[in-house]
N, CA, C and O atoms as a DFTB+ gen file, in Angstrom:
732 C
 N C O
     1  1       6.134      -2.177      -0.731
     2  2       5.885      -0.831      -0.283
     3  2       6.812      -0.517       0.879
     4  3       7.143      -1.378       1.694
     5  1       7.212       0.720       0.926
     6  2       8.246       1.274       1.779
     7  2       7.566       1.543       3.313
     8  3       6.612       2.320       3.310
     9  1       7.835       1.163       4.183
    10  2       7.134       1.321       5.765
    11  2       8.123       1.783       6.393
    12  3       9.303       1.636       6.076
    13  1       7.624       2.470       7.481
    14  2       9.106       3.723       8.859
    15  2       9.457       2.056       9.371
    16  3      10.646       1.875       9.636
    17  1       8.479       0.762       9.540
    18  2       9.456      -0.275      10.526
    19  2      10.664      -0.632       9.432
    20  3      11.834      -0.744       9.798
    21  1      10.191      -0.816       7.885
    22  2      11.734      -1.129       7.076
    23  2      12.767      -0.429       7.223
    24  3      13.920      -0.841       7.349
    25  1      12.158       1.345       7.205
    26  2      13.609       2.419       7.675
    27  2      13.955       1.964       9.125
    28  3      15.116       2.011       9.533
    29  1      13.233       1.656       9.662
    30  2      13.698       1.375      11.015
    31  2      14.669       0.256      11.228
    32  3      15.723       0.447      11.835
    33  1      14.319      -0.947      10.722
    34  2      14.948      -2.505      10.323
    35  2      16.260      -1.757      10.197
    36  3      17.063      -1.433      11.072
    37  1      16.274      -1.524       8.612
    38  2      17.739      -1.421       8.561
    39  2      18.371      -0.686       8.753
    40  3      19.518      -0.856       8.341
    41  1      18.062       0.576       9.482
    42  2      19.109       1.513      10.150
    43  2      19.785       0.613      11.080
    44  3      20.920       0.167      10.912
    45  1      18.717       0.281      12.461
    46  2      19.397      -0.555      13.327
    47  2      19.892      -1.479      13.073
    48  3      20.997      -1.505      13.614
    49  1      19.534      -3.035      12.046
    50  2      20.685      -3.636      11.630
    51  2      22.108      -2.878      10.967
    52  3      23.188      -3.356      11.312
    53  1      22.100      -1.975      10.240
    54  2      23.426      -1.674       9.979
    55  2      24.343      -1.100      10.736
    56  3      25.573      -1.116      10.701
    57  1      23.180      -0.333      11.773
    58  2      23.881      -0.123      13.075
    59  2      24.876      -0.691      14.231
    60  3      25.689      -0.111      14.951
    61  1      24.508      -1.992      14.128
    62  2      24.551      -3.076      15.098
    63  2      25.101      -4.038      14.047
    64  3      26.060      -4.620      14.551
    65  1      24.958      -4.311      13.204
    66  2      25.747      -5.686      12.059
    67  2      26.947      -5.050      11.385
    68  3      28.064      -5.516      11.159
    69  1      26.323      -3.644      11.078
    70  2      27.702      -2.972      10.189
    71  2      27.347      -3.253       8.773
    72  3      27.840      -2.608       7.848
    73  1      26.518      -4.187       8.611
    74  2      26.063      -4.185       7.197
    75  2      24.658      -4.842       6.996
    76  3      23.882      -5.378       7.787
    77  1      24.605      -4.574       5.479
    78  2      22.454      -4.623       5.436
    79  2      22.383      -5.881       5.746
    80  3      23.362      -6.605       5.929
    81  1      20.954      -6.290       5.841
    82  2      20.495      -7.799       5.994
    83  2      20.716      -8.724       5.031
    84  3      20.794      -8.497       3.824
    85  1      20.847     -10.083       5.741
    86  2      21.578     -11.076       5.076
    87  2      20.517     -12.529       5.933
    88  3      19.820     -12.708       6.932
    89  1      20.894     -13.083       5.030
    90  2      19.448     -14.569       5.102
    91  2      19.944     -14.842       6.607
    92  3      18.964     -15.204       7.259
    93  1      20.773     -14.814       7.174
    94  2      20.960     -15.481       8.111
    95  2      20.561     -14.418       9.723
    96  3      20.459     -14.841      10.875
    97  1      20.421     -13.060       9.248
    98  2      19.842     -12.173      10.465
    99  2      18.664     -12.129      10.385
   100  3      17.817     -12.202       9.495
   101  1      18.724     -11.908      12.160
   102  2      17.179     -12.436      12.936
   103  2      16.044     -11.484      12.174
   104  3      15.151     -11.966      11.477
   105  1      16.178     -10.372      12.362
   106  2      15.493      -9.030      11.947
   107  2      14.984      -9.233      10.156
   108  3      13.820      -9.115       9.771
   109  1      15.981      -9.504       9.410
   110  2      15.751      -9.662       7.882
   111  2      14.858     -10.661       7.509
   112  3      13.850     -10.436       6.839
   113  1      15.324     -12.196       8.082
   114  2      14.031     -13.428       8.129
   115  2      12.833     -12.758       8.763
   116  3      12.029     -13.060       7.880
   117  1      12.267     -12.218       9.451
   118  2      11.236     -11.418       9.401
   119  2      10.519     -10.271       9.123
   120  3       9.702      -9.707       9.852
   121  1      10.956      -9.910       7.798
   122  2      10.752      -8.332       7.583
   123  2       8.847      -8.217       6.902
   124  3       7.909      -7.420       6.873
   125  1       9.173      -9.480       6.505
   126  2       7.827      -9.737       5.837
   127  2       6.760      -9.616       7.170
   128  3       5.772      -8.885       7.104
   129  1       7.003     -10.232       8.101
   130  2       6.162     -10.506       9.381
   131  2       5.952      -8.996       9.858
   132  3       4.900      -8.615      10.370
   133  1       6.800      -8.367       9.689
   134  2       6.314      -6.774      10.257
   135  2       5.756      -5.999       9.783
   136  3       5.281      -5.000      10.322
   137  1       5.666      -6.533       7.880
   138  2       4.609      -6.347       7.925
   139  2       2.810      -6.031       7.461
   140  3       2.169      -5.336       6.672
   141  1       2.600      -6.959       8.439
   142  2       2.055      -7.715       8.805
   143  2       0.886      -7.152       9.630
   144  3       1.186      -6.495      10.627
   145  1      -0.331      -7.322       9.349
   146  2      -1.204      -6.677      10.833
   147  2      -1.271      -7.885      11.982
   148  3      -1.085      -9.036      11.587
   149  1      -1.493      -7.683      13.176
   150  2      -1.035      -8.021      14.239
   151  2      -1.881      -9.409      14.292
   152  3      -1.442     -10.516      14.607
   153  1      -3.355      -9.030      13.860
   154  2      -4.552      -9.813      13.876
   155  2      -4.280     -10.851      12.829
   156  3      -4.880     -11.911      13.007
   157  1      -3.546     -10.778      11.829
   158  2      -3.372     -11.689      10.542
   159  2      -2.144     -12.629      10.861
   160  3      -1.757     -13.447      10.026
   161  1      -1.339     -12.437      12.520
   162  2      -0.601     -12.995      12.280
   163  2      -0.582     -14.749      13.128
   164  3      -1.292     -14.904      14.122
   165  1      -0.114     -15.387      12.842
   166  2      -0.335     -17.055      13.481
   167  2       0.603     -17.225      14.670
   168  3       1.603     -16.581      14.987
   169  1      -0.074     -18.406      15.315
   170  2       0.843     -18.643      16.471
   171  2       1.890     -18.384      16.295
   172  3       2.390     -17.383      16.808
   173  1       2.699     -19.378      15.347
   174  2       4.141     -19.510      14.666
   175  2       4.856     -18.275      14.169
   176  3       6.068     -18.333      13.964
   177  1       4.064     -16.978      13.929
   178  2       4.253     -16.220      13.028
   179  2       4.832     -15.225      14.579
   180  3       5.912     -14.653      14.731
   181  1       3.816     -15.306      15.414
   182  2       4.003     -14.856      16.738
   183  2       5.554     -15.047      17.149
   184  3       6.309     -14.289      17.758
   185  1       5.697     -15.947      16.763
   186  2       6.696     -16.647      18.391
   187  2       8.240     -16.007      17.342
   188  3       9.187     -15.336      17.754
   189  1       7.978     -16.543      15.899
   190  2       9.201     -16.344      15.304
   191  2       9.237     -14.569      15.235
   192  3      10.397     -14.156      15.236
   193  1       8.440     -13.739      15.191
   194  2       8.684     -12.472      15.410
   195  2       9.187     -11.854      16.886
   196  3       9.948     -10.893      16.998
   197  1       8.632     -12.571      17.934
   198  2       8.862     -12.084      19.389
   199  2      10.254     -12.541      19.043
   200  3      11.001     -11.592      18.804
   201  1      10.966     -14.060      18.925
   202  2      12.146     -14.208      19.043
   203  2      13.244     -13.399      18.285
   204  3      14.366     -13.120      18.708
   205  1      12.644     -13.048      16.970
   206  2      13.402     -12.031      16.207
   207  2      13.754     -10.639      17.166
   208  3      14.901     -10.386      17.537
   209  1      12.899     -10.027      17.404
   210  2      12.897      -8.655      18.121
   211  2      13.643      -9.037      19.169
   212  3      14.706      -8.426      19.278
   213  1      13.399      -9.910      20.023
   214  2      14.828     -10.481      21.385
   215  2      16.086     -10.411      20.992
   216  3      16.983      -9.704      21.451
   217  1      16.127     -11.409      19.855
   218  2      17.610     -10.730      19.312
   219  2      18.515      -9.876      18.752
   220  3      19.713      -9.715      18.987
   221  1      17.620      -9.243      17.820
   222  2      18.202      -8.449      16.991
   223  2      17.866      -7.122      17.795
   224  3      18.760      -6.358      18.160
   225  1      16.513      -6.896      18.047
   226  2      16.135      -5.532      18.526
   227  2      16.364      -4.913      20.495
   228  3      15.717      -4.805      21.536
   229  1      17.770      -4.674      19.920
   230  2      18.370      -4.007      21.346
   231  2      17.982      -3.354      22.661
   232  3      18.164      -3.483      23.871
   233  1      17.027      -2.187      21.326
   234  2      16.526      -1.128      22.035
   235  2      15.469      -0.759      21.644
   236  3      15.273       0.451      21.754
   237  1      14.449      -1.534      21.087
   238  2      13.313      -2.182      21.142
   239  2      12.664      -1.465      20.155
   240  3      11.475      -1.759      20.025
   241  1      13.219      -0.375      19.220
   242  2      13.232       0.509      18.015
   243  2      12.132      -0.130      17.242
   244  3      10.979       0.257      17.054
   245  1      12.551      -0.848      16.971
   246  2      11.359      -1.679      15.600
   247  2      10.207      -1.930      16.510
   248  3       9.046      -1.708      16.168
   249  1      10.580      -2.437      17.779
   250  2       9.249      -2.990      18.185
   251  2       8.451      -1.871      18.501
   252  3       7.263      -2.156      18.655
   253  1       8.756      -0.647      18.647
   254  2       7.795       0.298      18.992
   255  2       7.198       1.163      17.515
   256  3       6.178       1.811      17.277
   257  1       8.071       0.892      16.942
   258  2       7.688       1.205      15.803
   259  2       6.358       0.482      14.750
   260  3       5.580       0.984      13.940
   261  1       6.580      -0.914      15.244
   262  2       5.566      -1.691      14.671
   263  2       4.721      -1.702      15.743
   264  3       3.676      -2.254      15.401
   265  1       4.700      -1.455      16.538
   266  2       3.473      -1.397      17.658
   267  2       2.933       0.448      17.037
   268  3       1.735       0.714      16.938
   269  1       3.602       1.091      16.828
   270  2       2.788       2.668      16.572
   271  2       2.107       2.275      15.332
   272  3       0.919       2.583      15.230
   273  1       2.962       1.330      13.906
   274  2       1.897       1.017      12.999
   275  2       0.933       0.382      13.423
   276  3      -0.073       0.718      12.799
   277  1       0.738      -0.333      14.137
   278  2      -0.482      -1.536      14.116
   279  2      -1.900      -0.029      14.618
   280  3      -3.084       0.087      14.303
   281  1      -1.035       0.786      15.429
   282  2      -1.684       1.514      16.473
   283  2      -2.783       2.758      15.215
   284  3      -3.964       3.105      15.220
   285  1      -1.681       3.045      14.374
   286  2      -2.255       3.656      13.352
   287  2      -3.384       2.745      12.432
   288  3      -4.379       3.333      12.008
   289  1      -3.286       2.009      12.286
   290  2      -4.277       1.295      11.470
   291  2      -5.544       0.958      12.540
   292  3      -6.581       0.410      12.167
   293  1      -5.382       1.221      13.409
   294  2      -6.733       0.961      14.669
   295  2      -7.390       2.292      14.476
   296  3      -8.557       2.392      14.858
   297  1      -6.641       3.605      13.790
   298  2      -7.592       4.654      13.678
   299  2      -8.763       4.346      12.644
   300  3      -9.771       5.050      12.699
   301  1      -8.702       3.662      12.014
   302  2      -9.944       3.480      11.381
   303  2     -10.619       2.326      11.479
   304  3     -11.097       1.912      10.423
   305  1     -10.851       1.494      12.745
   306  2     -11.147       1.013      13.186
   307  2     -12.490       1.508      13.836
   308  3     -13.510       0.827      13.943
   309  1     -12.282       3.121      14.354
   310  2     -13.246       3.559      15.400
   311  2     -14.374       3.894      14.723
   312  3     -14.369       3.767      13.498
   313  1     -15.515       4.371      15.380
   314  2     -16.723       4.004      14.425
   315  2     -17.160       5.840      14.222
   316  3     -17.974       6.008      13.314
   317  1     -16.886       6.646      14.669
   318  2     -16.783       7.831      14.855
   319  2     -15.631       8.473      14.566
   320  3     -14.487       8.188      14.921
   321  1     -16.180       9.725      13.618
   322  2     -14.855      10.945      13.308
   323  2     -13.883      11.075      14.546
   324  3     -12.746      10.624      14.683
   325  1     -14.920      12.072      15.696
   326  2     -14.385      12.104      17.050
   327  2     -13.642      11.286      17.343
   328  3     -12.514      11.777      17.334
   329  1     -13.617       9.600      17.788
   330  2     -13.365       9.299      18.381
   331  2     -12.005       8.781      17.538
   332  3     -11.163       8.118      18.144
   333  1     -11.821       9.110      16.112
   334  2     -10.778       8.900      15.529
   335  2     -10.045       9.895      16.019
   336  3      -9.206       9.527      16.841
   337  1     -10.092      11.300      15.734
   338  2      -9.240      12.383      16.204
   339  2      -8.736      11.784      17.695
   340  3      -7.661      11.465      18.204
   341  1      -9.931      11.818      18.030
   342  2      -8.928      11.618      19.576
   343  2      -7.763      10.522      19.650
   344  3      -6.709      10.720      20.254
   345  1      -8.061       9.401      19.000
   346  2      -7.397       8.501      18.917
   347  2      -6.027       8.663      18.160
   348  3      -4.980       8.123      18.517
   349  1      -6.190       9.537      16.991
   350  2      -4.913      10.442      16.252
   351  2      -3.936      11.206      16.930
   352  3      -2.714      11.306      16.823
   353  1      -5.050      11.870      17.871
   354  2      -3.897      12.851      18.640
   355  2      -3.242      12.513      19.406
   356  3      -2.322      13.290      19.659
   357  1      -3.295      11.340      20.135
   358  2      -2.921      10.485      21.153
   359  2      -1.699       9.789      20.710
   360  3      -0.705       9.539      21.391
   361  1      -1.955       9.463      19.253
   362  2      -0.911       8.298      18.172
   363  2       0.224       9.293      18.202
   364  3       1.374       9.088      18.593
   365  1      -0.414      10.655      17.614
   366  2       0.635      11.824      17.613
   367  2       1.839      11.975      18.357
   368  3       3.057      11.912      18.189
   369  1       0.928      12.222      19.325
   370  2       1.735      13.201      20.768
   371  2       2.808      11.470      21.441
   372  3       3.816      11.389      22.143
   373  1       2.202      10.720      20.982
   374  2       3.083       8.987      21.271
   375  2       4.184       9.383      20.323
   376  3       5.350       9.490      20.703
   377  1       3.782       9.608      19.032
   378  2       5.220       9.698      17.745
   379  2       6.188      10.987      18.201
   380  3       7.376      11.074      17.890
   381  1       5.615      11.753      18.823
   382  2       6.485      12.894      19.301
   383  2       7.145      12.617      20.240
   384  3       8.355      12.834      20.291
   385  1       6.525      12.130      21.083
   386  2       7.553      11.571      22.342
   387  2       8.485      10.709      22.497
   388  3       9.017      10.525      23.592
   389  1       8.913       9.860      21.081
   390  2       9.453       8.627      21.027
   391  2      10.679       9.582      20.474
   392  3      10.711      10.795      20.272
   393  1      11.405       8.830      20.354
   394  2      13.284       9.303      20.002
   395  2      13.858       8.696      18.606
   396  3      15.055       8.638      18.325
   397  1      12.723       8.229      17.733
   398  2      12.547       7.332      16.589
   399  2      12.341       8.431      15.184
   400  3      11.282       8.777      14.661
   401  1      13.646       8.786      14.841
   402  2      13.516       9.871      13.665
   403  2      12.607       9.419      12.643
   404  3      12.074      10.411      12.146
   405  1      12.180       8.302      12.089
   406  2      11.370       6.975      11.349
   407  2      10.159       7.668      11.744
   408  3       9.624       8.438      10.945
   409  1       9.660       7.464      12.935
   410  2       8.092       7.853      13.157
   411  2       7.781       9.370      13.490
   412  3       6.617       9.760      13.590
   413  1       9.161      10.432      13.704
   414  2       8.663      11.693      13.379
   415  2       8.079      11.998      11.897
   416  3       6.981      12.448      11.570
   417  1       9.157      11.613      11.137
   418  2       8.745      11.876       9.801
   419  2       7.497      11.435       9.507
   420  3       6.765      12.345       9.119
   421  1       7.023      10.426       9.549
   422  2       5.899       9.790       9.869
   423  2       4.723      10.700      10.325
   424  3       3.695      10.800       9.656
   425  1       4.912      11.319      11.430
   426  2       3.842      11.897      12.001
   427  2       3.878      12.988      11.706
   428  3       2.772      13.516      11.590
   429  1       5.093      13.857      11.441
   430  2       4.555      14.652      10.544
   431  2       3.364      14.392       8.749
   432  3       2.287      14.778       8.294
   433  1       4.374      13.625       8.416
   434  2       3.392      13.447       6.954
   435  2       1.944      12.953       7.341
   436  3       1.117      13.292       6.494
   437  1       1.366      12.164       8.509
   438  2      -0.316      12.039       8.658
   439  2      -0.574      13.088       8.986
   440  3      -1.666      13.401       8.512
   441  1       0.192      14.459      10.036
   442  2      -0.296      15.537      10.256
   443  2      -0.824      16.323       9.255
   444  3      -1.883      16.944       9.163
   445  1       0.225      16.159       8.443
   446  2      -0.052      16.952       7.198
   447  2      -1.490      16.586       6.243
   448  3      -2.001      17.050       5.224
   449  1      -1.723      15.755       6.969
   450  2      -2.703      14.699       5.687
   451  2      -3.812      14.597       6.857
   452  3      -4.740      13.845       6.561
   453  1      -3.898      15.210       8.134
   454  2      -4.977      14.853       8.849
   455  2      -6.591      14.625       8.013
   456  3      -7.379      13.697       7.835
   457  1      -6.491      16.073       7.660
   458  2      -8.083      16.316       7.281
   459  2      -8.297      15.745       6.215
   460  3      -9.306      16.261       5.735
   461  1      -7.732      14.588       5.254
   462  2      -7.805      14.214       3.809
   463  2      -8.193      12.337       5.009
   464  3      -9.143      11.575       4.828
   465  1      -7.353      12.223       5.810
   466  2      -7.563      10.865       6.624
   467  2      -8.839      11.086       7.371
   468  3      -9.586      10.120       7.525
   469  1      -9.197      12.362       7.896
   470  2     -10.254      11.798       9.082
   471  2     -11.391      11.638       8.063
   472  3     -12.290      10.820       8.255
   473  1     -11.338      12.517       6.849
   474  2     -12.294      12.705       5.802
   475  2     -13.515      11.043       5.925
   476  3     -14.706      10.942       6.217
   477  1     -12.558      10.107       5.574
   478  2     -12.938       8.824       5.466
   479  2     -14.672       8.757       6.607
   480  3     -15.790       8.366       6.271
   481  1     -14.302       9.179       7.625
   482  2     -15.571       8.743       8.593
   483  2     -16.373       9.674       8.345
   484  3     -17.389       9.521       9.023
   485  1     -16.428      10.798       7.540
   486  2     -17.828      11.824       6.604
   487  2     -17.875      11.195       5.272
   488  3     -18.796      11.520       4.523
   489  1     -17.325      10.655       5.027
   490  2     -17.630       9.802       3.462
   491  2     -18.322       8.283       3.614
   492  3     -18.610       7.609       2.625
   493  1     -18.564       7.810       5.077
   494  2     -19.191       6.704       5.299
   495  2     -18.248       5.759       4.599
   496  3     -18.708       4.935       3.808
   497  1     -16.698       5.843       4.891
   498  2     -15.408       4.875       4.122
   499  2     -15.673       4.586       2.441
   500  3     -15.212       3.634       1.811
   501  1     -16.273       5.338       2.072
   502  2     -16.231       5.798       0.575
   503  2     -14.773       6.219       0.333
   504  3     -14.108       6.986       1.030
   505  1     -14.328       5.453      -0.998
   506  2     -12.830       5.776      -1.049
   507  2     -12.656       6.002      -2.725
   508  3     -13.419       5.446      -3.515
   509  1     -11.624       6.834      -3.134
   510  2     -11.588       7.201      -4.314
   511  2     -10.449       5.911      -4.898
   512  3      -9.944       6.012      -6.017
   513  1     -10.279       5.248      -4.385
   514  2      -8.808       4.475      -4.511
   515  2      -9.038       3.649      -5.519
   516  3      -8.178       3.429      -6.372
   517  1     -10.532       2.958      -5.536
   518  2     -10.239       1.882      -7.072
   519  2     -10.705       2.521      -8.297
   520  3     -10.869       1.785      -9.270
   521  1     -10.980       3.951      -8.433
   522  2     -10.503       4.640      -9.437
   523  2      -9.462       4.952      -9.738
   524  3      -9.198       5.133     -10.927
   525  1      -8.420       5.137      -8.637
   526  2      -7.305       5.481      -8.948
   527  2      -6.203       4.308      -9.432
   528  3      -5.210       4.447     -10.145
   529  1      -6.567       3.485      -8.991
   530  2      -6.248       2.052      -9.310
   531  2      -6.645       1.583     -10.935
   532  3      -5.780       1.102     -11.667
   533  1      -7.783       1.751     -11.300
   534  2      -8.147       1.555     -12.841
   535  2      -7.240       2.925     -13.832
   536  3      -6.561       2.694     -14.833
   537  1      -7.404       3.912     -13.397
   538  2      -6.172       5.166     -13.824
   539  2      -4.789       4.521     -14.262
   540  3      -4.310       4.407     -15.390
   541  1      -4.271       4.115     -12.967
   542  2      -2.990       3.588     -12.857
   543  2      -2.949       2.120     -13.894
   544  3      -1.904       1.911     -14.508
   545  1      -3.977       1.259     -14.030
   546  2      -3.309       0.418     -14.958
   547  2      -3.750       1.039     -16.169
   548  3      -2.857       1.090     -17.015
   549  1      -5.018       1.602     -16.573
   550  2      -4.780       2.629     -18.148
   551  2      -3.321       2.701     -18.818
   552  3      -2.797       2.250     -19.837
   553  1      -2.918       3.524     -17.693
   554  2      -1.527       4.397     -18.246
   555  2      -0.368       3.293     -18.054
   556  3       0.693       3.275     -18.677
   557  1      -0.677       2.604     -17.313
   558  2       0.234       1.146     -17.666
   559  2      -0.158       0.643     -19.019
   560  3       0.801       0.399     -19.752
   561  1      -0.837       0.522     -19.304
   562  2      -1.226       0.170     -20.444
   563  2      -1.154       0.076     -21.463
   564  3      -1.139      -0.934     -22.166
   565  1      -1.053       1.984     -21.909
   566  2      -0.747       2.975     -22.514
   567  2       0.785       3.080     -22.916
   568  3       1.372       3.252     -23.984
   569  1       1.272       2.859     -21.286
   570  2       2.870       2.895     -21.568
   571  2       3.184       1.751     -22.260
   572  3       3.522       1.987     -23.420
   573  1       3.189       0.434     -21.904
   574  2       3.363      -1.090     -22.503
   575  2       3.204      -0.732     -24.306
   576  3       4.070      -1.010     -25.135
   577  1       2.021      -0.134     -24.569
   578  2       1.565      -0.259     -25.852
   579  2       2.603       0.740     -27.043
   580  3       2.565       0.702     -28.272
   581  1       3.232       1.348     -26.397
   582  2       4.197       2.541     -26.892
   583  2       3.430       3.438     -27.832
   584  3       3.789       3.820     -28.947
   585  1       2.214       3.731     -27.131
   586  2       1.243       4.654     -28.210
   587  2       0.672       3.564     -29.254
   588  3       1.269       2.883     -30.088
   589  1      -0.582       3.632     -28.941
   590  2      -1.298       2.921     -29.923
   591  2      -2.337       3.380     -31.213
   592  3      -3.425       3.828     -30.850
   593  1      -2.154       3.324     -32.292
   594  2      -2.385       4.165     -33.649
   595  2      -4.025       3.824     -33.707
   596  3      -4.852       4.542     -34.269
   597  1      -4.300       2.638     -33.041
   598  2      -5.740       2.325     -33.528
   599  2      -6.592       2.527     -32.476
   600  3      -6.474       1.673     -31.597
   601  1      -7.219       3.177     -32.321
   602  2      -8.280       3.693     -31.179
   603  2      -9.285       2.533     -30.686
   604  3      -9.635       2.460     -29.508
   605  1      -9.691       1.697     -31.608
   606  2     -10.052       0.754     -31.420
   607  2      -9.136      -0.736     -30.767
   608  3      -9.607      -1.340     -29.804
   609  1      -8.444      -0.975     -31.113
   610  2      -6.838      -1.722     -30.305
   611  2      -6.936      -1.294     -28.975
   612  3      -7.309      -2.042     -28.071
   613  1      -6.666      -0.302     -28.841
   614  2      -6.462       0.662     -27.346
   615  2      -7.783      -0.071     -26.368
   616  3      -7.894      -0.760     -25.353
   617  1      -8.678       0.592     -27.427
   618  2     -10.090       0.436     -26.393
   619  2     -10.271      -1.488     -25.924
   620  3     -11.063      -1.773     -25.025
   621  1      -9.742      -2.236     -26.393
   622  2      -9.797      -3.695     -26.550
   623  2      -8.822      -4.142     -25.325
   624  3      -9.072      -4.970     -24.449
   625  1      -7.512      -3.280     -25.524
   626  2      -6.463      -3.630     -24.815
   627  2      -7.123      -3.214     -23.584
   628  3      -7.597      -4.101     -22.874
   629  1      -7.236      -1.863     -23.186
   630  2      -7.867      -1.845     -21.966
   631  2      -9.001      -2.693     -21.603
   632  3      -8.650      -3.564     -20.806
   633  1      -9.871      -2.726     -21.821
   634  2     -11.174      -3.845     -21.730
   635  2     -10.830      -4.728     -20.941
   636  3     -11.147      -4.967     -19.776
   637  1      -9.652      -5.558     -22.184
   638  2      -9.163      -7.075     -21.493
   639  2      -8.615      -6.766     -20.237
   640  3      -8.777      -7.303     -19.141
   641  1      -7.655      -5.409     -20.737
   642  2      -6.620      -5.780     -18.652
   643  2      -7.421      -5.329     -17.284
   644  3      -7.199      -5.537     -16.091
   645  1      -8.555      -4.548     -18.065
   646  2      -9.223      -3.685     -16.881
   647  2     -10.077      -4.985     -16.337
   648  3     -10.714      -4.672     -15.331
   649  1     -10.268      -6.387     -16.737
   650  2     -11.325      -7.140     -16.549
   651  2     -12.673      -6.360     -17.153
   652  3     -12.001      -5.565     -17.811
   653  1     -13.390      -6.151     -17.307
   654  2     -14.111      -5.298     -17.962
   655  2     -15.084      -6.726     -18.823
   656  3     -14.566      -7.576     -19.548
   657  1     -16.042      -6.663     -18.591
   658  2     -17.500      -7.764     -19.380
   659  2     -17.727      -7.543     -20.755
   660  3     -18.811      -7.016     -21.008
   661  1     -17.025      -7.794     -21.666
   662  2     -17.157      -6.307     -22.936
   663  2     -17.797      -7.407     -23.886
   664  3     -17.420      -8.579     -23.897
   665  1     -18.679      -6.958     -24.577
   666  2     -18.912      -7.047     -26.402
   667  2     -18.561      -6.668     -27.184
   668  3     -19.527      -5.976     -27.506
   669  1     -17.754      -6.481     -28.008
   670  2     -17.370      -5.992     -29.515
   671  2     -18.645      -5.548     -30.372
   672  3     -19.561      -6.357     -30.520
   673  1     -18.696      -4.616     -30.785
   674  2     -19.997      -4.307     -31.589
   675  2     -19.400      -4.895     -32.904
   676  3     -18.176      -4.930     -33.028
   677  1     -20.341      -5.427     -34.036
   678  2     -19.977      -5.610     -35.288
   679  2     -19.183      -4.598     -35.901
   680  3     -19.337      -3.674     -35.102
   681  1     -18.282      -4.084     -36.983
   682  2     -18.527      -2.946     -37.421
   683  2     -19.430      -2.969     -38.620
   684  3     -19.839      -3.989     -39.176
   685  1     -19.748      -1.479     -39.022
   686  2     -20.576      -1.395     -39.342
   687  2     -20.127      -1.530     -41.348
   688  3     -19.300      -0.799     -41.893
   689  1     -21.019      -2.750     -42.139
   690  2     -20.797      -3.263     -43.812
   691  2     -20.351      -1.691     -43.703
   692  3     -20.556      -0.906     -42.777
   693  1     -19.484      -1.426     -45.299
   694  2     -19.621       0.118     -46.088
   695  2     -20.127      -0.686     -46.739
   696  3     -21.273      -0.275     -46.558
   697  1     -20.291      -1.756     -47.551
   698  2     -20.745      -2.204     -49.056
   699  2     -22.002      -3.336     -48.492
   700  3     -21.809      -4.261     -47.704
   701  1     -23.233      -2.983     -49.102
   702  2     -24.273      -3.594     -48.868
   703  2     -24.235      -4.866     -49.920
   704  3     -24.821      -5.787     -49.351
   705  1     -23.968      -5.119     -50.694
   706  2     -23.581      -6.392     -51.423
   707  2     -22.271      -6.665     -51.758
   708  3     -21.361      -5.975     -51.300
   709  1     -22.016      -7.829     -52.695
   710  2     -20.742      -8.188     -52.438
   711  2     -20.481      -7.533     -54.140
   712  3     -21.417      -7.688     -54.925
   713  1     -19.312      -6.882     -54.598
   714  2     -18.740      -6.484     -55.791
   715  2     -18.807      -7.512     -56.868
   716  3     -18.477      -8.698     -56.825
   717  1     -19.264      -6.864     -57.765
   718  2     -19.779      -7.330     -59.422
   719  2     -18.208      -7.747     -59.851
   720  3     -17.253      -6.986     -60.007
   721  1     -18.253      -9.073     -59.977
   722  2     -16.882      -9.604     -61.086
   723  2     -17.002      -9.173     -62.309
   724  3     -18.098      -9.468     -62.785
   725  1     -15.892      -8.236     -63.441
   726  2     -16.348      -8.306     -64.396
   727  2     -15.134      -9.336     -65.030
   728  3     -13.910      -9.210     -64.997
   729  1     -16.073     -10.509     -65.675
   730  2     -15.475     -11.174     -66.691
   731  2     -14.800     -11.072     -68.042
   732  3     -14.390     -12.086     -68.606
């Protein structure tokens, strides 16, 4: 998945290297670590990210950048709508003030999406997402199968990929005995 610290990564490496990341830059060996939530990460995981950002990160771009993500994911942390907004507007008026074209864009698009995000703390974190998730492999599905002629096939194929507990019903005899041989 695409994150403002990856736009961020490699602007400033190409900025500063002249070209994209390569196994041997500080910033690229850790791209995975950024990310990363802050709480998930290990001593080791610590030390090799602080040392990354020392070297590679000049002007401390990424690091504020991954400090505004971590900062965003603490909005739903709070146990209250309120105290999310407040906590939003604060994240905001931080993304506005920074000089990081990465996290304007950014803050515009949650702006835009405020009232669909704060939604979450009136829905008691009720989320539409693993419907949308069972949707999404359907039509994976669907696509793989290149149109499937048997309605029954279909319904099987999904079953299996959806995980799904299924029984097969018998179908149902047409012929109640078995056909007269004539000799």
């Amino acid at each position: 998945m695409k994150s403002p610290v990856d736009d961020v990564r490699r602007r400033v490496q190409q900025d500063s290297l002249g070209h994209r990341g390569r196994r041997d830059d500080p910033l690229f060996r850790v791209r995975r670590l950024l990310r990363r939530r802050a709480d998930r990460l290990t001593e080791r995981g610590w030390d090799r990210l602080l040392a990354a950002l020392a070297a590679g990160d000049v002007d401390q771009q990424i690091g504020l950048t991954w400090i505004a993500g971590q900062d965003l994911r603490a909005i739903f942390e709070r146990r209250t709508r309120y105290a999310a907004e407040q906590h939003l507007h604060r994240w905001l008026t931080h993304c506005a003030d920074t000089e990081i074209p990465e996290l304007h864009r950014l803050a515009r698009t949650i702006d835009a999406w405020r009232g669909e995000l704060l939604a979450y703390f009136d829905t008691g974190g009720v989320s539409n997402g693993p419907t949308e998730a069972m949707n999404s492999l359907i039509k994976k599905v669907k696509r793989v199968g290149h149109g499937f002629r048997n309605f029954d096939n279909y319904r099987l194929r999904l079953l299996l990929h959806c995980g799904v507990d299924w029984q097969t019903p018998q179908p149902a005899r047409i012929r109640g005995r078995l056909p007269r041989l004539a000799a």
